[in-house]
N, C-alpha and C positions, 0 to 999 in steps of 0.2 A: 827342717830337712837335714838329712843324713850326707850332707856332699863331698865330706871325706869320701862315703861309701860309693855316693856313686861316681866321683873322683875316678873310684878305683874301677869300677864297673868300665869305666867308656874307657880307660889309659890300657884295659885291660884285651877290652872287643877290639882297639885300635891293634895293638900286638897280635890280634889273632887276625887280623884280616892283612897283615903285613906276611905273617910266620903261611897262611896259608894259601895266599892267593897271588905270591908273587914268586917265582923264579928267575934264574940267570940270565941273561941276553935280552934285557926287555921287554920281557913279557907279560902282557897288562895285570893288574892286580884288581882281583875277583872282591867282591865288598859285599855287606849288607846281606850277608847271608841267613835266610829268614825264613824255617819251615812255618809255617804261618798257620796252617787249614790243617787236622785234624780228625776224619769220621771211622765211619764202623767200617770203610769200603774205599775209601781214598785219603790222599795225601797232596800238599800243591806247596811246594816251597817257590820262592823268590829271591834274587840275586841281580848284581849290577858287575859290568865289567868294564874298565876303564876308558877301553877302545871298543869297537862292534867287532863281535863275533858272528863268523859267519852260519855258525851251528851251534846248536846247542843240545848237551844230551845228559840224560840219569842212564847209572849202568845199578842196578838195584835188584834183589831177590831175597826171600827168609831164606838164609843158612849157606848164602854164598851171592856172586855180583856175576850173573850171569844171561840176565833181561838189558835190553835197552830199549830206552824210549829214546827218541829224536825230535826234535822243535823244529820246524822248516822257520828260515829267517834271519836277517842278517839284525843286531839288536846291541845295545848297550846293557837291555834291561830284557833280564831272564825271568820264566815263567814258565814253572813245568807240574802239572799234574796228573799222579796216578789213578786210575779206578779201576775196579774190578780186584782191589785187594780182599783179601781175607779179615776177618773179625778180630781182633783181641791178638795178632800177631806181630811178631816184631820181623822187619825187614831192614837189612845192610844196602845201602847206598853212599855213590859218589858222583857228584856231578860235573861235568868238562863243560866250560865255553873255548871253539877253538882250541888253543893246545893250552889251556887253563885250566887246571883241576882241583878239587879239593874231597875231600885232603889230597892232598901230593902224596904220591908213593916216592919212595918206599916209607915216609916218616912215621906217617899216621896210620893207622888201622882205618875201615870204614866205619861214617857215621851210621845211626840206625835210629829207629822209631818204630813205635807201634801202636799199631789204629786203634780204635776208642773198641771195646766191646759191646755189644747191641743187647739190648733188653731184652729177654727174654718171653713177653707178652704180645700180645697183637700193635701191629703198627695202625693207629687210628690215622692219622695227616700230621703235617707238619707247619710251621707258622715261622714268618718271617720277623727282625728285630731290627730297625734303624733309630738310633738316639743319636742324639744333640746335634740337629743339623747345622743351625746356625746361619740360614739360609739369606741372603745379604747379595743379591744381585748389584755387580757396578761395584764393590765395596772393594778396596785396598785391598790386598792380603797385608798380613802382621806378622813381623818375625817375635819371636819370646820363646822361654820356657814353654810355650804350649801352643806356639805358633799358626796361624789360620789362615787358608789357601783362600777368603774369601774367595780373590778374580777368579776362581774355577768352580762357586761350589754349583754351580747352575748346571755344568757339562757333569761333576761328580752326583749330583742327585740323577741325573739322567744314566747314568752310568750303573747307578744301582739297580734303578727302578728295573733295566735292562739285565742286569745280574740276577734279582730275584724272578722276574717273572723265567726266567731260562731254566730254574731248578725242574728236576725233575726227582720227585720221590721214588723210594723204594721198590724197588719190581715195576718199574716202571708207572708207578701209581702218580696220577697227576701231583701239580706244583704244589705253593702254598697256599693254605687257605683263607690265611691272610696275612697285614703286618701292620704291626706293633711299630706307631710314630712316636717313639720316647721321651719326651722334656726337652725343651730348648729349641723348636722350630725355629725361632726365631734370633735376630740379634737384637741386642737390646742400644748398642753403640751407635747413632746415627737413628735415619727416618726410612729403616727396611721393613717395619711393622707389616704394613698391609702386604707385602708379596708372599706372607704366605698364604693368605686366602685368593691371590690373585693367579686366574686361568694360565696369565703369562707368564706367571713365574712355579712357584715351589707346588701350588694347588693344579695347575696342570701336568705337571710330573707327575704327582703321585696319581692324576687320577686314570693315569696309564699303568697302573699296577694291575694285576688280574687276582682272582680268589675264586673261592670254594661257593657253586651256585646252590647250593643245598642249606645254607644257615635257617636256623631255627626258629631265629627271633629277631622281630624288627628291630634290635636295638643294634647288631650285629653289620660291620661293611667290612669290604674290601681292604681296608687300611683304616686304621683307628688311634689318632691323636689323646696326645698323654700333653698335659702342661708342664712348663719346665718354669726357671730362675728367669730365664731369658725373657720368656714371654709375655710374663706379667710387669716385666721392667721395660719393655721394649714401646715406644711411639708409635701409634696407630693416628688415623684419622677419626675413627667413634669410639674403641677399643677391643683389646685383646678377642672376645667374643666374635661380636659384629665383624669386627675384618680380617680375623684368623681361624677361629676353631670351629664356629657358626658354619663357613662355607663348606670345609675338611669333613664337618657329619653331614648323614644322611640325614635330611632336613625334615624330613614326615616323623625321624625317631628321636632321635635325643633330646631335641628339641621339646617333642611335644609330650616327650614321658617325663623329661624330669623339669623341664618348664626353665632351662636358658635363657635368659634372655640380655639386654645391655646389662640391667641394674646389677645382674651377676658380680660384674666385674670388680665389685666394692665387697664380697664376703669370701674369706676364707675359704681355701681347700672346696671350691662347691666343682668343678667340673667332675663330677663321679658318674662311672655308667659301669653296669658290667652284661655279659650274654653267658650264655651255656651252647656249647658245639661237643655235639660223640661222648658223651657222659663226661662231660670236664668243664670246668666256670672260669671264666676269666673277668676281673675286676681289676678296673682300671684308674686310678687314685691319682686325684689332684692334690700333690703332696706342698703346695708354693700356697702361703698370706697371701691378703690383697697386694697388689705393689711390689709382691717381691720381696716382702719384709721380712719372712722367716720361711720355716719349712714347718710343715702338721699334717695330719690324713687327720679324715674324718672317719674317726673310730666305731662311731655309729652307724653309718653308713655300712664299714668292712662289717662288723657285725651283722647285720641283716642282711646281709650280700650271702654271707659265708653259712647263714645258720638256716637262710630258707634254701640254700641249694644241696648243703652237706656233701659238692662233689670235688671231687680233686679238684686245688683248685691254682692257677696262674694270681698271681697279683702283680700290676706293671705298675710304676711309681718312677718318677725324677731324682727325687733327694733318696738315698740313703734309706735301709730300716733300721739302722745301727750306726753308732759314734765308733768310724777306723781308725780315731786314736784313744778311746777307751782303753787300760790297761787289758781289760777281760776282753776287747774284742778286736787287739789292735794288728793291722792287714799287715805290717812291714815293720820292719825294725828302724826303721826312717819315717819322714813327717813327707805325705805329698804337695807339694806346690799349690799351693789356692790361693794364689794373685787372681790366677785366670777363670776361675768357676765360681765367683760369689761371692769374694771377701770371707765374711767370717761364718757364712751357712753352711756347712756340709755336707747335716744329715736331719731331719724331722727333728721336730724337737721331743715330742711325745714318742720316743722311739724304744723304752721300758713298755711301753704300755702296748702298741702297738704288738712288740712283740710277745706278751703276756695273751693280748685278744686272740692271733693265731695258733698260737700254741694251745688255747683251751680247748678247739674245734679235731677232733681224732674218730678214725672210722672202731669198728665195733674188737676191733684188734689190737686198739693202740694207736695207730698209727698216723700221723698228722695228716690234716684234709689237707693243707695250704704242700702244694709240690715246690716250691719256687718263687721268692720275691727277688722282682727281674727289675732292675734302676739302672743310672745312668748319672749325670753331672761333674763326674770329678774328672773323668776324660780316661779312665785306665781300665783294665781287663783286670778282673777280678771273683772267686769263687770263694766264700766260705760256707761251712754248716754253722747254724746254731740251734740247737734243740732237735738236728733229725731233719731243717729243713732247710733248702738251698737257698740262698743268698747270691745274686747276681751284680754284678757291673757289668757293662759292658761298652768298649772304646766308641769312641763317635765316627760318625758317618761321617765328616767331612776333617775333624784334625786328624793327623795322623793315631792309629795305624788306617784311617779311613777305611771304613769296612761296614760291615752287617753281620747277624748270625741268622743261622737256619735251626731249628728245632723242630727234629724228629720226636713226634708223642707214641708212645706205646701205652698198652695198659697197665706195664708196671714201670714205668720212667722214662725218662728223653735222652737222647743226644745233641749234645748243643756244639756245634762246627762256626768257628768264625772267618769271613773270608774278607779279605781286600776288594774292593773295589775294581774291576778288569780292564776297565777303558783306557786309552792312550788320546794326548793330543794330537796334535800334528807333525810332529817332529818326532813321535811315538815312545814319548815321555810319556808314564804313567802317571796316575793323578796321585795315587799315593804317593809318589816321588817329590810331587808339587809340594804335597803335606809336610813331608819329611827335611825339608828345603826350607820351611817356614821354622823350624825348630832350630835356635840359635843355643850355643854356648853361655852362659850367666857366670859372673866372678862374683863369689859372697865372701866377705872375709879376709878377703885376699887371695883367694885359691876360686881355679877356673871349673866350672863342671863340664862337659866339653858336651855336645849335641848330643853323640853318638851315646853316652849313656842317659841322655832326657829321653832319647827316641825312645830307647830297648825298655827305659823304665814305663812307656807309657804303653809301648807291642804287650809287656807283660808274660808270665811265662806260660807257655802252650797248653798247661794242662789248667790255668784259670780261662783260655780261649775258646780249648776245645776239651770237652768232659764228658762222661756217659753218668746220669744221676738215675739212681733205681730204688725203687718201693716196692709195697706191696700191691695188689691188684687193686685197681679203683674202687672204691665204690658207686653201687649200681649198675655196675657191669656184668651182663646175666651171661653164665655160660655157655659157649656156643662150639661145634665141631670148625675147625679151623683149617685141615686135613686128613687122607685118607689115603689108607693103604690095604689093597689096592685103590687106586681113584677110582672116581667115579666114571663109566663108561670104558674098565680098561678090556684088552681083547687078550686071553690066552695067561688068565691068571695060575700063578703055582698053585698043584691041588693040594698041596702040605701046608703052604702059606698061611701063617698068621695073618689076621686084620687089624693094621696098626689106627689107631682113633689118636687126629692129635685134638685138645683141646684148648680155649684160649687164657682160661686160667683153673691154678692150682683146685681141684676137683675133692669133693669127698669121697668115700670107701664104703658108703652109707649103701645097703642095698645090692652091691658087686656083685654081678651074675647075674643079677634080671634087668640089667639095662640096655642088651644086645639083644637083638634077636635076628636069624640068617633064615634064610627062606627061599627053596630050591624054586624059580619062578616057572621053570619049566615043567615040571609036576606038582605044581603048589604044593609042596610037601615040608616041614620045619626041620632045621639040622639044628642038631645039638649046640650047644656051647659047653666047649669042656672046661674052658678057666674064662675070666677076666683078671687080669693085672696091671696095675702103674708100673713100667721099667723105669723110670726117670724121678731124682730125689724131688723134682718139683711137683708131681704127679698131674703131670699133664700131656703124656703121653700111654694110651689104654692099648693091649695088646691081647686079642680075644683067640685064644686055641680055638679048634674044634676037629673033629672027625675029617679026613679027606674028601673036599670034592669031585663031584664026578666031572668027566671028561664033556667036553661039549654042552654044556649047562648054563642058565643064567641064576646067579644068584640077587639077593636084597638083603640089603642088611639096615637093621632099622637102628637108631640110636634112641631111647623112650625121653622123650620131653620131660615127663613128669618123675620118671625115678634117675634118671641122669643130674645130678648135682654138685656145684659147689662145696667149697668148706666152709659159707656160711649156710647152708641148705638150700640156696635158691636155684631152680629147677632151670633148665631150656624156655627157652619160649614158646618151643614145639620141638615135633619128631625130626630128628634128621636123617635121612635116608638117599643110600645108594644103591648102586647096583655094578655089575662087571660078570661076563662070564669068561670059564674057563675052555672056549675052540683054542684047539691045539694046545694045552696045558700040560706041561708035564711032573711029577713029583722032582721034587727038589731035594736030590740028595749030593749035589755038587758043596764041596767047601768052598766060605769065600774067598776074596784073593784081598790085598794091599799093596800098594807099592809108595815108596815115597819119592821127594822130586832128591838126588843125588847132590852132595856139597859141588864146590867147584872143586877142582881137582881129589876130592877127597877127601878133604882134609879142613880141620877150622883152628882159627885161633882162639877163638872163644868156648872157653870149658863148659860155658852154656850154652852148646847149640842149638839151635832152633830147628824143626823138621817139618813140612809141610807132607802131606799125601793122599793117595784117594783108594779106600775099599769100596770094591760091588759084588751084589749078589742079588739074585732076582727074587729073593726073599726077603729083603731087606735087611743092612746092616743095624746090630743092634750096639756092637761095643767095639773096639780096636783098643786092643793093649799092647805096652813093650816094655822091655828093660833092654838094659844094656849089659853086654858083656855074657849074655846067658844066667846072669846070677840073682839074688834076689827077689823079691815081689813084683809082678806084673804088676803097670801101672796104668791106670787109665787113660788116655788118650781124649781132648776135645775138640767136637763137632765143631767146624766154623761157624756152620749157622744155629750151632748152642744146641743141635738134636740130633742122633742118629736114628733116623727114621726111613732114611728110603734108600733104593738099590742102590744108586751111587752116592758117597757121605764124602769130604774130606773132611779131613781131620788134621791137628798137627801135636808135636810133641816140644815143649817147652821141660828140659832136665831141672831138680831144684834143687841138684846139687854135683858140686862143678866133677868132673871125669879128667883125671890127670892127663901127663903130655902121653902121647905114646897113641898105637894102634888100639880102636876097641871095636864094637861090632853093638850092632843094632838090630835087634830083635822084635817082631811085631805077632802077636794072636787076637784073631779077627773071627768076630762069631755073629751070626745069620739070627731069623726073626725062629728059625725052626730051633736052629741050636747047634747045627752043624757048626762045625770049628776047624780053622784053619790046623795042618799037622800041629801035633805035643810040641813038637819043636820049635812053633811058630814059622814065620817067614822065614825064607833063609835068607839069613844074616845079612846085614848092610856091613861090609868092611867100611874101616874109615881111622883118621887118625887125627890127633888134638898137636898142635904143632906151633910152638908161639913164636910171634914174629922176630925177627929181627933186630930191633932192640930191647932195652929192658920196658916190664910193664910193672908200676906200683900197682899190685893188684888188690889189694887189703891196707886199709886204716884205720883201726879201731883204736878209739877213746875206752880206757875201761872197759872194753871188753863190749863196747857197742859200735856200729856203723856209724855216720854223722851226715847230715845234710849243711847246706849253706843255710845259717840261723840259728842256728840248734843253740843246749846250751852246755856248756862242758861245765866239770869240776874244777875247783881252784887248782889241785896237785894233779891232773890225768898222768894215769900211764898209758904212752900210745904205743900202740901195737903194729908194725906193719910190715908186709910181705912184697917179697920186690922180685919178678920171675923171669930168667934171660935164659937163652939160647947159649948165651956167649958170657964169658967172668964180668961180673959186676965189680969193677974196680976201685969204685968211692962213691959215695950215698951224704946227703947232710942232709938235716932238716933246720929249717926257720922258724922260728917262733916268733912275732911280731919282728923287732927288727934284731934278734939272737941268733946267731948260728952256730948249729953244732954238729961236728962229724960224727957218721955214724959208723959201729965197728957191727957187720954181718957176719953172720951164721950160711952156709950153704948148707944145705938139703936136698940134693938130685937137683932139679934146675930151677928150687926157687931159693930168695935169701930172707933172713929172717933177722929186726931187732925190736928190741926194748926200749924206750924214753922216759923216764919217770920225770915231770920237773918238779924240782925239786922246792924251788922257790915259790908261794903262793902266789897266782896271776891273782892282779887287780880287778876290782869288777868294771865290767864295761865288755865291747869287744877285740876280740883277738880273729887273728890270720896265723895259719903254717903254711909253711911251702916244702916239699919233701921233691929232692933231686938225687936222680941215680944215675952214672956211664958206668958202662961196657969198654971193654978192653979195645975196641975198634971206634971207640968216641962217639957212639949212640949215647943218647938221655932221653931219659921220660922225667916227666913233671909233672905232681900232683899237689893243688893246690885249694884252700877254703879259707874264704874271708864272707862274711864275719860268724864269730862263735862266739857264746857268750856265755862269761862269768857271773852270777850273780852270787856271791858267798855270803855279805854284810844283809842285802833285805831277806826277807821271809820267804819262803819256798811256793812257788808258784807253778802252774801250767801253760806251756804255751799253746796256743791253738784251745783245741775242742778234744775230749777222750773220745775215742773210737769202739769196737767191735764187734769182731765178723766170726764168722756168719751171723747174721741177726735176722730173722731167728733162727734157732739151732736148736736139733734135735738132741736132747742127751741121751744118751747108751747109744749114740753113735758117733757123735758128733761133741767137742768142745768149742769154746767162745774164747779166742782170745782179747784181752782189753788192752789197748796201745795207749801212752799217754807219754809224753816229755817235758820231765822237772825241769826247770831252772836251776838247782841244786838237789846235791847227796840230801837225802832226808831220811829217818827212818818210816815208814808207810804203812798203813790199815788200810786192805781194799773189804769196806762191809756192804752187803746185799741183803737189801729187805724187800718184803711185797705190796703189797700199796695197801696194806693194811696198817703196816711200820714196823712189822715183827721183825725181826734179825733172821736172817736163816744162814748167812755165812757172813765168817771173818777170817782173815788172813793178814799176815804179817809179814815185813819186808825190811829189814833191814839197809842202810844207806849204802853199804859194801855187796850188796847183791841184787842183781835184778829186780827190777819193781822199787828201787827205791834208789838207783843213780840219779846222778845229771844226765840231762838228755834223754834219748827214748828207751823205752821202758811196754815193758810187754808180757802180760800175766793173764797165766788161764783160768778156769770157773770150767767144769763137768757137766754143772746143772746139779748140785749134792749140795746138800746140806750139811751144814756141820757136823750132824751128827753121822752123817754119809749114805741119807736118804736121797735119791728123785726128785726134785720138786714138780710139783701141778705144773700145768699149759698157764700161761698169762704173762703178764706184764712185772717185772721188778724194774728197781731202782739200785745203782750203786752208788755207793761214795767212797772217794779217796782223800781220806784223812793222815794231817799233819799234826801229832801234838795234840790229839783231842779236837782239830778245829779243822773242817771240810776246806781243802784247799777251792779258791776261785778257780771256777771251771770246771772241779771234779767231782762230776756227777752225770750219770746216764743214765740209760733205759736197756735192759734185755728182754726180748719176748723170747719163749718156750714154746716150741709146738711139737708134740710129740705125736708123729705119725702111726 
């Protein structure tokens, strides 16, 4: 383990919860500040205050702080969630206990976040995830590096059970349809074996969970247990089987399909079962030896699982599908703690092969069956790709961050939200508090690691907690009309009106114009169709012209089962058909309107503002654009719910690129399902002005000429680059270099300041930190700070993480692909693309002094041209990134082409 690092991590969160949550005159100091929960539609952070507060409140809004929510309650321990947010938006907030704030004005600007964005595909149900209970009624608690609330987990399992059954889905669409019991029911420490098949203990909690009455197959329940480390180490009275897993299934099914029984308990990885629910598989892998002695799936089993179902598919599993200190696949720049989860197990041992078998399994596009292999055992919140396909950890249900996930499935990916646990004791202590209590400080070495950064390392960062993971449309998912514009049954439709047809996935072009047909029902008489067309790059939204209707009329309008198609040609299941007439209708030649929701005074600090707002028109919105300033190209503007489809849309504007200090104006054109357009002019104007705060702001760092994250890896000699923007004279500026400090001499430029650092001397490999400090003439300072970065100059040039990109797929002649990847070092660089035949069709070259071939991240485009600067066909290629003639570990991808 890395304890320097996280050393610095907890001396650091210690400073930030001093600097932000305490002021003059004794006034308690706010801690543990923990946006936690993540989704497409809400947000739920958590905090602790030293004394009880009699109130508690969020003052928050996209593009200024002019919402409050309010807590009733007088509380130590805060707990506040938003819903009814928008998609893909970022909102400013700060939160008060009492006269407690943070940030404290006037220091700090507001914090901000932004909700996960929602798949674009039909929401099928959602499923719930609890791992490593650890379930030990009567048991001690343990303080350690990874600490366990035993004496609570009885009230913490109850508390979940209580948690998930309360969700409620999407549009109000009922709860989960089930959940996922992950590895380690059990403890293995002592004689708690049997409680968890026992009514009075862990086996009657769960069997107060609720599900989905509709499952397909016997094999399928309410809550479905996974084997962990624990369980097969753990003392039973007959064993594991008999007095744990045996009672937890549905005893007519598992049992008697794959033949359980005692003798089990002596073979390898045999607990295997999987179902099929809404065109999706789930398979559930007993990844733990007899005894506990290693870690394996049964490859044969995934195999047959995966090949007679061919559908999108879950895999839930205990250990690991990959080694997280693999050089090629390693999670952290640090080693995790594993006193407390197994000794020396981690991950399967067959875990090349493993991933070799899923990766072989792809729908007719390319694209992997397997959506997600979802584990547990090391105790940490964790996301990676490999190969295109998600990779899960996820924290345990009873040690801290104590919690579960909810997983919203669509049919082209999920949302995965993780939440804490809700319940309080008696003294209205929360149980994750209990958790977090249990987490002690460790001295290795001589040097202390303190709690505070064991917790945070094990909370994890929010976007491994809460994620939006998206694919392409399922396989077996036949196409179907999803919505309608007009709906169905409407009274006093526009006689100009377009009929919008939404669909549930991307559609072919095959046939267009004889897939509609309208039908005057009151004189059984047929009206034209003047056009059909996709407005939407994903085409799945149909937009059918025709001739005016008449006044007072009922029309139908059919949608053909048979010539209505997918882009792999699979038809409807049948007709779909509506109806609406037009009593009282009138032609629609009104222009639409927009408005957006106002900053707070006016005015923002952030050159990136954010704009929330709502067009209507009884024609339906088709598009809302703006620029600013009057000047430039209209830009398009995004639907919150990812479509502009009906009379009222919001919509919001996110700039992607920053607007100087000063007054500018905000300009909107908004266009109808007819085509009517709001004035040439657009909207009139939003005044407003960019105005930065108070003290100074490092607003710019750039390494060589790149941005940097915490991990990254620099060059030996960087030149850093950085911009510092005040209101007021920036007086002196230094930066730190590991433990170097050096003054820095600024450049002004209207009101920002500008310098250069070159070091001059070669850093050694390993990691480094800077720290970059600036005042103002009135003794403001801002501080901008990254530890760790890292040199690697002496070994060979490598990747960290996985190459990326996006769009994937991507149309060329409209559309290009950029590819992201981050060296370890300057190297000079080959990005070659061949088709899965192995031909070459592009090469490019990258010098170590220029993009695509620094340290750190790195980011190059592809047209879809061929070297010799042809188009290439629809399909699948491959890239590599080549060092020196020898494909660097890890670089190599996949692009699909689909040319519309």
């Amino acid at each position: 383990m890395n304890y320097k690092l996280l050393l610095r991590i907890g001396v650091s969160f210690f400073i930030l919860v001093l600097l932000f949550g305490f002021s003059a005159g004794g006034i308690p100091i706010m801690a543990n500040i923990e946006l936690t929960s993540l989704s497409d539609n809400s947000m739920i952070i958590t905090w602790s205050t030293t004394n009880e507060a009699s109130s508690t409140e969020i003052v928050w809004r996209a593009g200024g702080l002019t919402n409050i929510t309010t807590i009733a309650g007088t509380t130590k321990y805060h707990y506040v969630e938003l819903t009814g947010l928008y998609q893909n938006t970022t909102y400013q907030y700060r939160i008060k206990s009492g006269d407690v704030i943070f940030p404290p004005p006037p220091l700090f600007s507001p914090q901000s976040f932004t909700t996960l964005a929602k798949p674009s595909g039909e929401y099928l149900f959602s499923f719930a995830v609890l791992n490593d209970l650890r379930y030990a009624n009567g048991k001690a608690s343990t303080k350690g590096s990874r600490g366990i609330p035993y004496a609570v987990c009885a009230e913490i399992m109850s508390s979940h059970v209580a948690d998930i059954n309360s969700y409620v889905g999407p549009n109000g669409a009922s709860g989960v349809a089930f959940t996922v019991i992950n590895g380690n029911l059990a403890e293995s420490s002592g004689t708690y074996g049997d409680q968890v098949g026992a009514a009075a203990n862990l086996k009657g909690k769960l069997d107060l969970l609720t599900g989905a009455s509709n499952f397909t197959s016997n094999i399928s329940y309410k809550y479905l247990p996974v084997p962990g480390y624990q369980d097969k180490k753990a003392v039973y009275t007959t064993d594991w089987i008999t007095d744990a897993f045996a009672p937890l299934t549905n005893q007519t099914s598992i049992e008697t399909t794959y033949g359980y029984r005692a003798t089990s308990k002596e073979v390898d990885s045999v607990f295997n079962y999987n179902f099929e629910y809404k065109d999706y598989n789930f398979i559930f892998l007993d990844s733990v030896k007899k005894n506990g002695t290693g870690g394996a799936a049964d490859l044969t089993f995934l195999k047959n699982k995966i090949a007679g179902s061919l559908k999108k598919t879950f895999i839930f599993m205990s250990f690991p599908a990959y080694n997280p200190f693999e050089t090629a696949t390693k999670d952290y720049p640090l080693n995790i703690p594993t006193s407390e989860v197994g000794g020396d197990i981690i991950n399967i041992e067959n875990y090349a092969a493993f991933q070799d078998t899923i990766e072989a399994y792809t729908d007719a596009s390319g694209n992997p069956i397997v959506a997600a292999v979802i584990g547990s055992h090391l105790g940490d919140n964790y996301n990676r790709e490999i190969s295109n396909i998600s990779y899960v950890r996820q924290g345990p249900a009873l040690q801290y961050p104590t919690g579960y996930s909810i997983y919203k499935v669509y049919s082209t990916g999920y949302v995965k939200t993780f939440y804490k646990t809700t319940d309080r004791d008696g003294t209205d202590k929360p149980y994750y508090e209990h958790a977090r209590d249990q987490i002690s400080a460790e001295t290795v070495s001589g040097q202390a690691v303190p709690a505070e950064a064991l917790t945070q390392f094990w909370l994890g960062s929010s976007s491994s907690r809460n994620f939006t993971y998206s694919y392409a449309f399922i396989p077996g998912l036949s196409p179907k009309v999803l919505g309608t514009g007009p709906v169905s049954n409407e009274t006093g439709a526009g006689l100009n009106s377009p009929i919008l047809i939404t669909f549930n996935k991307r559609m072919s072009t095959q046939g267009l114009g004889t897939w509609i047909t309208i039908t005057n029902t009151t004189d059984n008489t047929a009206l034209a169709v003047s056009a059909e067309e996709f407005i939407d790059a994903s085409r799945t939204v149909l937009k059918v012209t025709h001739p005016d209707f008449t006044v007072d009329k009922t029309y139908r309008v059919t949608v053909s089962g048979s010539k209505a198609m997918d882009e792999g040609s699979t038809a409807m299941a049948a007709d779909f058909i509506f109806s609406f007439n037009t009593s009282g209708g009138t032609k629609d030649e009104i222009e639409p309107s927009a408005h957006i929701n106002l900053l707070s005074d006016n005015s923002s600090d952030d050159p990136f503002p954010n704009f929330t707002g709502i067009a209507t028109d009884e024609s339906r919105i088709i598009t809302v654009q703006y620029r600013f300033d009057n000047t430039g190209n209209w830009v398009l503007t995004e639907a919150v719910d990812g479509q502009f489809t009906g009379t009222t849309e919001v919509f919001q504007i996110k700039p992607t690129s920053p607007l100087s200090e000063g007054p500018h104006t905000l300009w909107l054109k908004t266009i109808d399902g007819i085509g009517n357009t709001s004035s040439s002019e657009g909207f009139l104007a939003y005044s407003f002005s960019i105005v930065f705060g108070g003290k100074p702001s490092i607003s710019s760092v750039k390494f060589d000429g790149n941005s940097i994250s915490v991990g990254e890896a620099i060059d030996a000699t960087p030149r850093i680059e950085i911009t510092i923007a005040s209101n007021n004279s920036v007086t002196s500026a230094k930066l730190t270099l590991d433990s170097t400090e050096q003054a820095l001499t600024l450049l002004k430029v209207n009101t920002s300041y500008y310098t250069t650092y070159e070091v001059a001397t070669a850093l050694a490999d390993g990691a480094h930190g800077i720290t970059i400090e600036a005042f103002d003439a009135n003794g403001n300072g801002a501080t901008y700070e990254v530890f760790p970065l890292y040199v690697q100059a002496v070994s060979g040039t490598s990747i960290q993480g996985t190459p990326l990109n996006y769009p994937n797929p991507f149309d060329p002649g409209t559309q290009s692909t950029a590819i992201s990847y981050t060296l370890s070092k300057s190297s000079n660089i080959s990005l070659s693309i061949f088709d899965l035949s192995g031909n070459l069709i592009y090469k490019n070259t990258y010098t170590s002094s220029q993009a695509g071939g620094k340290a750190g991240y790195n980011e190059v485009a592809w047209d879809g041209k061929s070297s010799s600067g042809n188009y290439v066909s629809n399909g699948i290629y491959t890239y590599l990134i080549i060092v020196d003639g020898e494909v660097i570990q890890n670089g190599k991808g996949k692009i699909s082409i689909f040319k519309q």
